[in-house]
N, C-alpha and C positions, 0 to 999 in steps of 0.2 A: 484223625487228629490234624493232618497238613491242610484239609478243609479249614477245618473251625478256624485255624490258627493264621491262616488267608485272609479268613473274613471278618477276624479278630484286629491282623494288620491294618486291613482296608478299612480299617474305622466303625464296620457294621456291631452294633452294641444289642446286649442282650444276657441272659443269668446264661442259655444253655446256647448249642448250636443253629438249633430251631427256632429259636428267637430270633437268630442273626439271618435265617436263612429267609424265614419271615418277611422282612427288611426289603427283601428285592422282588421289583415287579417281575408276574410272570412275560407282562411286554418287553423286558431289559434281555431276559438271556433264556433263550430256547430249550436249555438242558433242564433250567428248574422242575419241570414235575420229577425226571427222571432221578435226581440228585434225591430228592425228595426221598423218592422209594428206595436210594441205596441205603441212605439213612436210615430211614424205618426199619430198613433191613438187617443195619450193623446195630441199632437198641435192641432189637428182637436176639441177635445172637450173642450179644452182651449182658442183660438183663433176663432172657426166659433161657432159665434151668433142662436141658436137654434139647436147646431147639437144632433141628435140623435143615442145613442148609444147605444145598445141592452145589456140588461144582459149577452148574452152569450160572447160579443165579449169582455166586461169587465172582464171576470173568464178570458177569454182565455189570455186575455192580461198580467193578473199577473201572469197567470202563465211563460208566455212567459219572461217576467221581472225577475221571481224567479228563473227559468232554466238561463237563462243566468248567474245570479250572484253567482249560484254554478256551474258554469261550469266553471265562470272566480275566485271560490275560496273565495267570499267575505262571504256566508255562509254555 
């Protein structure tokens, strides 16, 4: 949510988060694939009914989330 709500501030417009994230060239900021597949990764454990998600792939995922939003300046 502190994503969307980032990219929300900064002006990027869109109905969902993926829309906004959509918006930005992957030549602007180096973290976008990975930001990418955290996401995928928090719809998949939000939306699908028993998903299973390993500890590792959760560390990697914030981190993946935190690299992006100092990459894009937020902290």
């Amino acid at each position: 949510a502190f994503v969307d709500t980032f990219l929300k501030r900064e002006g990027y417009v869109g109905d969902h988060m993926a829309d906004r994230l959509a918006r930005i060239l992957p030549e602007e900021i180096k973290s976008l694939d990975r930001v990418w597949g955290a996401h995928r990764l928090r719809n998949d454990v939000v939306h699908t009914s028993g998903f299973y998600v390993a500890p590792e792939a959760v560390r990697n995922a914030l981190k993946d989330f935190d690299n992006f939003l100092k990459e894009m300046g937020a902290v």
